[in-house]
N, C-alpha and C positions, 0 to 999 in steps of 0.2 A: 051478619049485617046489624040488627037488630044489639050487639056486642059491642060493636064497633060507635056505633050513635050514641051507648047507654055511656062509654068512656069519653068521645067527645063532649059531652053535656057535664058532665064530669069535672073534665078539665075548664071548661068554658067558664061555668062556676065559679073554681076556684082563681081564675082570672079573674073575674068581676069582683073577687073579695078582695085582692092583692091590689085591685087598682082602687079600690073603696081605700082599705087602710091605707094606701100613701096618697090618698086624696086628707088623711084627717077624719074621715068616718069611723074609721075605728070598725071592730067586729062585731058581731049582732051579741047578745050577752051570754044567748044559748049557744051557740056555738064556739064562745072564746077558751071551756075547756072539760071538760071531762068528770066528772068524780069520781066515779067508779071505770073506768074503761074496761071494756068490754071487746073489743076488736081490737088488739096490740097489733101493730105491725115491727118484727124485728129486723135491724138493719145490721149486722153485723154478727160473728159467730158468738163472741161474748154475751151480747145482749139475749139472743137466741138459748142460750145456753142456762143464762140466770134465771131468765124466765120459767124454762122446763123446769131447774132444780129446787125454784119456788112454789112447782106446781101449779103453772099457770097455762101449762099444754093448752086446754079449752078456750082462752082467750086470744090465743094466738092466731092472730088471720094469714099470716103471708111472712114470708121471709126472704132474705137474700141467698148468694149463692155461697155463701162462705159460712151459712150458718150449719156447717157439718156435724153438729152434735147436737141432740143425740141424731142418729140417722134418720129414725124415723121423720125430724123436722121438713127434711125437702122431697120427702116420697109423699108426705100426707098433704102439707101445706104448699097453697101457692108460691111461685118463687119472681119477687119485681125485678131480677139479676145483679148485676154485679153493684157491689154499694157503693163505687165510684162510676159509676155509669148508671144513675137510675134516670126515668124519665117520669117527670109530672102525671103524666096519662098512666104509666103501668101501676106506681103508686096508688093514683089516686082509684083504679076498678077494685081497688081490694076492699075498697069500701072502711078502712081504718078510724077511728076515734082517737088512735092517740100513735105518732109512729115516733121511737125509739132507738136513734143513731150512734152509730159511734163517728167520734171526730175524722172527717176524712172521707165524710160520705160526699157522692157530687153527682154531676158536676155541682159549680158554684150557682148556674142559673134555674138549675131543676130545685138546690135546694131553695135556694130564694122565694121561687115560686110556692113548694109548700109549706113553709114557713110563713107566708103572708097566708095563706090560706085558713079555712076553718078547721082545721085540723091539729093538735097541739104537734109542734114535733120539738122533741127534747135531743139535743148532741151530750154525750160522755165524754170524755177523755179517755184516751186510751193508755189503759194502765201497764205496766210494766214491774210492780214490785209489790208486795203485802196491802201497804197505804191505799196506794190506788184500786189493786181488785174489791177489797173491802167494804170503799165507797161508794165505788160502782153497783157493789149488790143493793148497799144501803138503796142509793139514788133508785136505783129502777125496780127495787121494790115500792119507794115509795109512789114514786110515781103511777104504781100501777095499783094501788092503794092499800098495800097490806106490809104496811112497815115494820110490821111483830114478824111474819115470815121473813124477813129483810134480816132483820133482829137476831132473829134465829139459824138463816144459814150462812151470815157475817161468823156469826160465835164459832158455828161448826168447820166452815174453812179457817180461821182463826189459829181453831186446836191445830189443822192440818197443817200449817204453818209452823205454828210453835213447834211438832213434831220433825216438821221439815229441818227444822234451827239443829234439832237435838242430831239430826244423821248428818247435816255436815260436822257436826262436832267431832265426829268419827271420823273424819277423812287423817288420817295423818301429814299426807303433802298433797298438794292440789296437783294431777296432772292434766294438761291442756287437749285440748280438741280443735279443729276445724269444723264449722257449719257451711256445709256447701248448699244453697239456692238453688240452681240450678248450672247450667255450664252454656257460655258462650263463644261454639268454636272447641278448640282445646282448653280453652281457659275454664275453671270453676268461676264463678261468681260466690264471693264469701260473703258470710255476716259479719260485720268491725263493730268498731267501739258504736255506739247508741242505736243499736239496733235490737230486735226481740230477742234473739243468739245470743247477743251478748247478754242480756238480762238474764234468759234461762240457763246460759252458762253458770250466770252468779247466784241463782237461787239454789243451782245443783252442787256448787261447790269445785265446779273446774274453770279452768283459766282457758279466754279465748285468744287462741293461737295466732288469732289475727285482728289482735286490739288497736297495732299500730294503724290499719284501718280506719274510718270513717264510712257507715252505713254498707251497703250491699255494694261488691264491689268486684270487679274480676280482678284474681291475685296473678301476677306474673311467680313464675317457678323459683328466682330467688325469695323472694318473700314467704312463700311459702317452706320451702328449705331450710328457710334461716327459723324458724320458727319450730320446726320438726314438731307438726302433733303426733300426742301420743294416739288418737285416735280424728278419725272423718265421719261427721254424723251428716248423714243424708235423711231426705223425706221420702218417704214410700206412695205418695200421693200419687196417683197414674198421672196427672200434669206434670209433674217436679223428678218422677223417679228416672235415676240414674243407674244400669247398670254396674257390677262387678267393674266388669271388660270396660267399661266404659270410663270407669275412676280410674282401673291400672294405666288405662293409654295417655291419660293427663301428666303430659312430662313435668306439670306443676309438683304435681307429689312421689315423683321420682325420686328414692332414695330416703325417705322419709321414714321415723318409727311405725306411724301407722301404716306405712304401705308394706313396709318388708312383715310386721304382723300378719299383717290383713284386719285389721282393725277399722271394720266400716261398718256401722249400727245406719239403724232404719227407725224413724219414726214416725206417727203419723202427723201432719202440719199443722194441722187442726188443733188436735193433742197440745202439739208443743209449745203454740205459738196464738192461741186465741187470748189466752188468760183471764179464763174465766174461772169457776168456781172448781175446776180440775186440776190448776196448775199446780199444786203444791202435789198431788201425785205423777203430774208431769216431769217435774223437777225428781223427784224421788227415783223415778222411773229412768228416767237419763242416767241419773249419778247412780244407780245400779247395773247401768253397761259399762259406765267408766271403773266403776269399781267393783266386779264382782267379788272378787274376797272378800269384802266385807258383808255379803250376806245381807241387806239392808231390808229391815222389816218394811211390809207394805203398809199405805196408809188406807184408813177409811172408804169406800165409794158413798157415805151416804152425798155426798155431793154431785153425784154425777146423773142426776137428772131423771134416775130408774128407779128411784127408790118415792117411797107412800110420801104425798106431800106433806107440808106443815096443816097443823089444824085450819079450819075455814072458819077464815074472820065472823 
């Protein structure tokens, strides 16, 4: 009970601020932003993710459900849920200074609500290619006030990057894959042209077999035929995973190179598709299923969130 009053008072609050500022009041001065934050709340697996690898674990109050990396994030810290479904009230009990989103969070009237609030809250872009993850480190390092560590693991994904450039350069001919989602019915549901799939296809160096697409899509079995991947990469995520038995029965990929192979990899979602400071061993990682002959050196983990932070500002 006593939980329940401390969040409604809470919420109550930050009503009275949102109807101040669009009254013209404007925000009180101490509350308009932050210097040093101290209570990050992360919304998104990325953001979750940059944070740890800047070594900012300690500061981190609460996070969403998508912030799967590193694990320990949603055993240790609270979780407000899914970053399109948050509410004003679960937000606002984490007690946050500064909360940190990626684009895409909602709904539309929850974010409004803490946005007019005393609480800073900053949206990313969601990135999809070198440019963008980069920025993003920059961005919510700085934000979080330690721009020299920003600096510093911009550089180091950078290398992973540049290294990344140098293993596709190895591929001799790109062969194609399939990203299946999830399946509705018999049908897969695929990744098309502008979607994460297709970007992680292109950072790994294979062509997606179903570019003629647009976004997530269930493919009918000519399309998928007429395409013939040489490989079906699936998520191992207990939401998303698909059986063996379960791909062969899809008459979509009936007769297909990758079926008569058996050519079906497993990734984790998270992994594959947050793009955060991982992705270039992501990418790495993928294009070493598709091509194992070629033996492809692994890259670095200092990016991955486990390793001794950067110096303290």
């Amino acid at each position: 009970m006593v939980r329940r009053v401390t969040i409604q008072k809470a919420l109550a609050a930050a009503l009275l601020l949102v109807a101040a500022a669009s009254a013209g009041g404007g925000l009180p001065a101490s509350l308009a932003s932050a210097a040093s934050p101290q209570r990050i709340l992360a919304i998104g697996g990325a953001v979750t993710e940059t944070l740890y690898a800047l070594g900012l674990e300690d500061r981190v109050v609460a996070v969403d459900t998508s912030s799967t990396y590193p694990p320990r994030a949603l055993t240790d810290k609270p979780n407000v849920g899914y970053l399109r479904a948050l509410s004003p009230e679960g937000v606002l009990s984490v007690g946050p200074d500064l909360i940190i989103a990626l684009d895409g969070a909602g709904p539309p009237d929850a974010v409004k609500v803490l946005k007019g609030a005393a609480i800073p809250f900053e949206t990313l872009p969601e990135a999809r290619d070198e440019a963008g993850i980069l920025a993003n480190i920059s961005r919510i390092a700085a934000l979080a006030g330690v721009p020299e560590r920003g600096e510093e693991l911009a550089r180091a994904v950078g290398a992973d990057f540049a290294a990344l450039a140098q293993i596709r350069a190895r591929i001799p001919a790109p062969r194609s894959a399939v990203f299946v989602l999830s399946a509705s019915g018999a049908a897969p549901v695929v990744g098309g042209a502008g979607t994460g799939a297709q970007a992680m296809f292109e950072l790994a160096g294979v062509t997606n077999a179903m570019a003629a697409l647009h976004g997530y899509k269930p493919a009918v079995g000519e399309a998928v035929l007429g395409a013939d991947p040489y490989a079906i990469l699936l998520m191992k995520d207990q939401n998303h995973a698909l059986s063996d038995d379960a791909v062969k029965a899809m008459p979509a990929f009936a007769g297909t190179s990758a079926m008569m192979a058996g050519r079906f990899y497993r990734m984790d979602g998270g992994y594959l598709l947050s793009f955060g400071p991982r992705t270039p061993q992501a990418a790495r990682d993928l294009a070493a299923l598709i091509y194992p002959e070629l033996a492809l050196p692994a890259l670095p983990a200092h990016a991955s969130g486990s390793a001794a932070a950067p110096g303290t500002p």
